[in-house]
N, C-alpha and C positions, 0 to 999 in steps of 0.2 A: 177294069180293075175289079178285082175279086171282093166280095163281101169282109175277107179277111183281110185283106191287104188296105182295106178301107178303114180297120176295127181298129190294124198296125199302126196306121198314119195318126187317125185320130190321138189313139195314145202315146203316140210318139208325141205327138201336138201337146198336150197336156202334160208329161214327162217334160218339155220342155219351158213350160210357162211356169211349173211348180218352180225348176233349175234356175231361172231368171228374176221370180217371186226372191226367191231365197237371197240369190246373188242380192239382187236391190236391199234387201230388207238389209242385211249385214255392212254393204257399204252406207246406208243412209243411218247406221248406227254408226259407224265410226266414225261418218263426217258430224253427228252431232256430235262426240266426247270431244274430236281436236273444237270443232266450233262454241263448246262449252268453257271450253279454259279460261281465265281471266287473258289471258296474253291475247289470244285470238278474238275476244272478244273487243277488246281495246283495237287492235289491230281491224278489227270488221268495222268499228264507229271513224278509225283515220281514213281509210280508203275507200268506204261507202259515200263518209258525210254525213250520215246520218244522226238525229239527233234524237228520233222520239224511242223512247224505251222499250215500249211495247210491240213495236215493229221491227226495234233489234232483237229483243226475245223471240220471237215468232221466227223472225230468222233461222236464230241459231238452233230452235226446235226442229225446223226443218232440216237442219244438217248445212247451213250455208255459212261455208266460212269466207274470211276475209278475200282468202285467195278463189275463190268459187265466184263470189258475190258477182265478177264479171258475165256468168253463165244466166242469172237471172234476168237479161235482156233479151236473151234470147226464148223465153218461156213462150212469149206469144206466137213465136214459128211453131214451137213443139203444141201448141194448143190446135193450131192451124194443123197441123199433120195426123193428132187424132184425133178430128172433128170428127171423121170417116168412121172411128172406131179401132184402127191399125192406123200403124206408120208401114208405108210403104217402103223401099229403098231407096227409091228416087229422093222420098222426102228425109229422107234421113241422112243422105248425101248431099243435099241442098243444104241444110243444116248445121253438118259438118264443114261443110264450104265454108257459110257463114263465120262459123268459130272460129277456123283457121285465118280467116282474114281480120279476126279481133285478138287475132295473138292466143288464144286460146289453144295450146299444145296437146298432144296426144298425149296421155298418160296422167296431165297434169288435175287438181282437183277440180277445177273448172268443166274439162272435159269429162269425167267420170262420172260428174252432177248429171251433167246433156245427154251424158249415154244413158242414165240408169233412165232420165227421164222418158226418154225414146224407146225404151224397153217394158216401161209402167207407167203409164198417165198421172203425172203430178197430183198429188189431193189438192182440194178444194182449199184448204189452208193455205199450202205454199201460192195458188194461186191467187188468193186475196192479199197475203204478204208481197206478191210481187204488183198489184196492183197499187198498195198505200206507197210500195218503196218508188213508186216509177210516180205517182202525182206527187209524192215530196221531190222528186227529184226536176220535176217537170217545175214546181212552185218558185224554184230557182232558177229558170231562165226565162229569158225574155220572150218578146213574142218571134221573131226570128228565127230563133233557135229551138224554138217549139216546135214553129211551124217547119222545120229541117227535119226535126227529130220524130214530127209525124207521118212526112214522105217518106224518110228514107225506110222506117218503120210497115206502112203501108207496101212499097215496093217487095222488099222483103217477105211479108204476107202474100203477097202474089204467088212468088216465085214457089214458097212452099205449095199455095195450092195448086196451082199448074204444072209442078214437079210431076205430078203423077196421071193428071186429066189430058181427057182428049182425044187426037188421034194420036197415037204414036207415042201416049204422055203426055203431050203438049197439049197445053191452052184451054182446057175444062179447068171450071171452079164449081166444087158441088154447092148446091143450098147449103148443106152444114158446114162448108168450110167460110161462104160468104155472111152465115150469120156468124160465126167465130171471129172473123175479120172485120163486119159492122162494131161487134162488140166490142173489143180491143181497140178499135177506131176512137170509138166514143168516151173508153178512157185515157186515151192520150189528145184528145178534144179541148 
């Protein structure tokens, strides 16, 4: 490869992160105005459950509406996949797996959330909003049902990291993705 066709790529690279910046930045504004409405917001406290105020704001700041709020279970995969720095396609496919198996459709706001998220690393905000909404959510079941919701959780985590490790793909988990996976551990603990 030529010095210029290297110069092309790079900026093509950059031309395309600016195109994805942008995308995100517009969809994570529309999903906060419908997530702002009074309707939606009522509608996010019935099918969340949620109760503390401050954690539904935070929410809706982040663009999570009612009908999304499903996608934010899945934040701890997407954290696990840019542990690395990139999401891979492997993990991103893994991922997509996932959602499809929780009903999560193509097109729908759920799914748009997981993509943008896949496309830009969540801020630190939406991540601690998903952290307070998953221990209230956890403070409501029993021990059983916790300890379900932290295999099945854990498995899960695997699978994104070994999406992409290995030989062949398979079966490497890097240090950073097994500290991402400690840590998320230890909030669903």
């Amino acid at each position: 490869m030529s010095p210029q066709d290297d110069s092309l790529t790079q900026r093509g690279k950059a031309l395309e992160e600016v195109f994805f910046r942008n995308v995100d930045a517009k969809l994570l504004e529309d999903l906060k105005r419908s997530a702002a409405s009074e309707e939606m917001r009522t509608d996010l406290i019935r099918r969340s459950g949620l109760q503390d105020e401050t954690l539904i704001n935070e929410l809706i700041h982040q663009g999570v509406t009612s009908e999304g709020v499903v996608a934010l279970r899945l934040i701890p995969m997407v954290l696990v996949a840019w542990a690395d720095r990139h999401v891979t396609e492997a993990e991103h496919k893994t991922i997509l797996d996932e959602a499809a198996k929780r009903g999560i459709e193509v097109g729908s706001i759920a799914h748009r959330s997981l993509e943008a998220w896949l496309q830009l690393k969540p801020e630190s905000e939406l991540i601690d909003a998903w952290e307070r909404y998953t221990k209230e959510l956890l403070s409501g079941m029993g021990p059983a049902a916790r300890q379900a919701f932290s295999s099945e959780l854990h498995e899960e985590l695997m699978a994104v990291a070994k999406a992409s490790g290995g030989v062949l793909g398979f079966g490497a988990v890097s240090d950073a993705e097994t500290q991402v996976i400690e840590r998320v551990m230890k909030i669903v603990a």
